[in-house]
C-alpha positions in Angstrom: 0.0 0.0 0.0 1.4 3.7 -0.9 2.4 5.9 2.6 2.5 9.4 2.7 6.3 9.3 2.8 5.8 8.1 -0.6 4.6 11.4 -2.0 7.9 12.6 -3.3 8.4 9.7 -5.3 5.2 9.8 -6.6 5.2 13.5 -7.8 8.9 12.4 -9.7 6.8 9.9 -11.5 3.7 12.2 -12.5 5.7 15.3 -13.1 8.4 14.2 -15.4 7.8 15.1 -19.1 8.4 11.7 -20.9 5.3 10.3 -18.3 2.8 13.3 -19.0 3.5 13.0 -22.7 3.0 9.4 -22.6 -0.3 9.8 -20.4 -1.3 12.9 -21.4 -2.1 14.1 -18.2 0.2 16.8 -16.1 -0.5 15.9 -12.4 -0.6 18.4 -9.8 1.2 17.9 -6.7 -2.5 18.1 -4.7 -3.7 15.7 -7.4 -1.4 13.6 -6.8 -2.1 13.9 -3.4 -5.3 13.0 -3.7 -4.4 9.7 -5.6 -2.7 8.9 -2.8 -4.9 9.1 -0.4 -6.9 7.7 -2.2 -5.6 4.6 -2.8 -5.1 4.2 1.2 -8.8 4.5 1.5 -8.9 2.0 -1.6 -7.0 -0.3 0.9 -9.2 0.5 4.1 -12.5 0.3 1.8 -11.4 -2.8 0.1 -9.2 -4.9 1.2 -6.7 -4.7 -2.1 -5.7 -1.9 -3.9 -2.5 0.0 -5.2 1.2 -0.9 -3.9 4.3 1.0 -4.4 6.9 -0.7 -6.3 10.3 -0.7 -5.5 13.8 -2.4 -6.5 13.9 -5.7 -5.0 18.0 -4.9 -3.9 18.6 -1.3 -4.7 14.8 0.0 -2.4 14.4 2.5 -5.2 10.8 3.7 -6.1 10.2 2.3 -9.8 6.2 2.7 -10.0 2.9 1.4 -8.9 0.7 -1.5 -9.5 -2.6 -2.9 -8.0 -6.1 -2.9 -8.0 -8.3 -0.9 -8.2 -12.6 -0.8 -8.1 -13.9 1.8 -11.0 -17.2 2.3 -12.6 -16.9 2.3 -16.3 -20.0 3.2 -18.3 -22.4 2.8 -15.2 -20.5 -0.7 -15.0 -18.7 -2.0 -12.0 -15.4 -3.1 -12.5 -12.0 -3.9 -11.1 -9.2 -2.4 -13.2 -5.4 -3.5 -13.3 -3.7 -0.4 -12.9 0.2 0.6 -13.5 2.4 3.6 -13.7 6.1 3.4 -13.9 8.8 5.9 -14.3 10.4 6.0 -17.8 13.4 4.5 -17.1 11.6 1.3 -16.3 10.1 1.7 -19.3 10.4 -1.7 -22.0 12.2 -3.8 -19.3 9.7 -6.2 -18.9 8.6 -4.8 -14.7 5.3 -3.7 -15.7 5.0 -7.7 -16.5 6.7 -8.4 -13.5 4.4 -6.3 -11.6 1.3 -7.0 -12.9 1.5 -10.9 -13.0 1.3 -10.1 -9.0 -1.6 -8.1 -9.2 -3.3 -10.7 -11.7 -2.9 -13.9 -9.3 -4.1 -11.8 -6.5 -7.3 -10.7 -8.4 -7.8 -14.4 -10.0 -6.2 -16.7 -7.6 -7.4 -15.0 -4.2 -10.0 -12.6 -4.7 -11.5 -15.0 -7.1 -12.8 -12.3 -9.7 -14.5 -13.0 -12.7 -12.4 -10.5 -14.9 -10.2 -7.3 -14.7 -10.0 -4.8 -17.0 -7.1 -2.2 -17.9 -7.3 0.5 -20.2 -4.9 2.8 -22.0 -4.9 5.9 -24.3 -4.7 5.3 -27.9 -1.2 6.1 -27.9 0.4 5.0 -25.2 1.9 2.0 -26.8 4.2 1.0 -24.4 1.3 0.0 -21.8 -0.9 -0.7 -24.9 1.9 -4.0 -26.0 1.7 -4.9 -22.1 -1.6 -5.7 -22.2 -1.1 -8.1 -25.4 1.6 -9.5 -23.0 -0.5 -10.7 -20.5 -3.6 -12.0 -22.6 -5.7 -9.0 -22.3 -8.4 -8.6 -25.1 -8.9 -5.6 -26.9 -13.3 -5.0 -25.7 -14.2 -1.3 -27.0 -13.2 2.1 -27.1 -14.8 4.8 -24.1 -13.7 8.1 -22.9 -12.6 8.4 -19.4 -11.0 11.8 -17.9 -11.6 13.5 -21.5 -9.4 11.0 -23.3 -10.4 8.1 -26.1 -9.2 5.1 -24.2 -8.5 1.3 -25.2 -10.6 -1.1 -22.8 -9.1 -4.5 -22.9 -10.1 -7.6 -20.4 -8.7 -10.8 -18.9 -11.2 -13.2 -18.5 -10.4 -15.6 -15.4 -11.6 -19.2 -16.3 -10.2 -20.8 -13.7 -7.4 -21.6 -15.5 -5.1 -19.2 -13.9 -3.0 -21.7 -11.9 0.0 -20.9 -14.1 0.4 -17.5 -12.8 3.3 -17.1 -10.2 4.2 -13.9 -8.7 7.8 -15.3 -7.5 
């Protein structure tokens, strides 16, 4: 779960230029703020949500990953959610981190499906997706922006996810 001591690494992350021209999206440091917080009530509210990532020797901050509960189209849903900074960019960690968040959502919590979504152009996250199975469902706006919707469908079948 993100800590309030996290908020410097966090406004690294959402303030540097390659991530807002990736996302689109230039985060205020109350914005970001607010994410955080929020996603400690996620935890408190749900019992899952977003964690910090961090280097497994080195400590450093690399990103965030989780779960998290959003309405999409008057539809409730739980969305597999990741941000890293761009230097982790293409190295494989958003596979790394999400695989974690996946056996928890399929393996513990037993859900049916997550989704995860993605502007248009943000590629990178876009060929993660493809990675781990998602399936391209429709198009919808969320925050102003044309997003891809994809889905992983949990058939039960999930017992060859490991989150070493």
């Amino acid at each position: 779960m993100p800590t309030l001591s996290d908020l410097s690494e966090y406004y690294s992350m959402f303030q540097n230029k390659q991530f807002i021209a990736c996302y689109g999206v230039a985060f205020s440091k109350e914005k970001i703020n607010e994410l955080v917080v929020s996603n400690i009530n996620h935890w408190k509210q749900n019992g899952f949500g977003m964690w910090t990532w961090r280097d497994k020797e080195s400590h450093h901050f690399i990103g965030r990953v989780g779960l998290k509960s959003i309405t999409v189209e008057e539809k409730n849903e739980v969305e597999l959610a990741y941000a890293l900074k761009p230097e982790y960019w293409g190295k494989s960690v958003a596979i790394e981190m999400s695989l974690m968040a996946i056996a928890l959502a399929f393996n513990t919590l037993s859900l049916p499906s997550l989704i995860c979504f993605t502007r248009a152009q943000n590629y990178q996250s876009l060929r993660v997706m493809q990675k781990l199975d998602f399936h391209y469902e429709k198009d919808f706006i969320y925050l102003g922006f044309l997003q891809k919707l994809h889905r992983l469908a949990n058939f039960g079948l999930n017992t060859h996810i490991d989150h070493k």
